[in-house]
N, C-alpha and C positions, 0 to 999 in steps of 0.2 A: 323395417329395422334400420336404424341408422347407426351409422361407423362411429366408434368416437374417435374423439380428437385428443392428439397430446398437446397441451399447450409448452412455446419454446423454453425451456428452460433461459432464465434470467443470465443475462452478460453479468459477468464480473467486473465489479467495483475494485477499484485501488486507490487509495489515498498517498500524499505523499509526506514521508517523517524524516524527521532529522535526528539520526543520532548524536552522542555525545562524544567528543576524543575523550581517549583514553588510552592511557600510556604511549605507546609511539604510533598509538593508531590516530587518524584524523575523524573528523566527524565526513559521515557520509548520508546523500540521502538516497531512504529506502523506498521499497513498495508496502503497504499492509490492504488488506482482504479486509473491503469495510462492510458489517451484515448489518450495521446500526445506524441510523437519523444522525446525517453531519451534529448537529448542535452535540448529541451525545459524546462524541469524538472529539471536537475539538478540542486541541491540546492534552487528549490522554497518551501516557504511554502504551505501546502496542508491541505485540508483538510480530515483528517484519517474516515478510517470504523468506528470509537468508538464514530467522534464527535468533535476529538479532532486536534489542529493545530500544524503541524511537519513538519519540514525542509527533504525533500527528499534525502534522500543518494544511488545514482546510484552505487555506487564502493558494496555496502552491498546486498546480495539477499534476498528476502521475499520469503519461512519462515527462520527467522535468527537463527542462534543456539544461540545467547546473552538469559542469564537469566533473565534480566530486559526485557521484551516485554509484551505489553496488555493482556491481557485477554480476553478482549472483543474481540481484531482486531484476533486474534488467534482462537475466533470461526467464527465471521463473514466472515474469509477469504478461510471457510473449502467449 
């Protein structure tokens, strides 16, 4: 009889998006949880770890070195 095996469950994917300013807010970039093929993504709106709705940018990697990025998506993403 043989053991089975679990296989590992799959590292999480994060993409990096860029919100919109809005009112005295600035634009920031987020993280979003990508489950689907880059081409499908690029440039959809998404919805971010924090909540929040941002235009996907595939050309960017998450985590970005940009100073403007979340808070929030920078812990949620750890």
């Amino acid at each position: 009889m043989t053991t089975p095996t679990v296989a590992p469950a799959p590292a999480t994917v994060y993409a990096a998006a860029r919100s919109r300013a809005h009112g005295p807010t600035t634009a920031l970039w987020h993280a979003v949880e990508v489950h689907r093929p880059t081409p499908e993504v690029d440039g959809a709106c998404e919805l971010t770890l924090c909540g929040s709705l941002a235009r996907i940018m595939t050309d960017v990697e998450w985590p970005t070195v940009a100073r403007d990025v979340c808070p929030a998506c920078v812990t949620l993403a750890r």
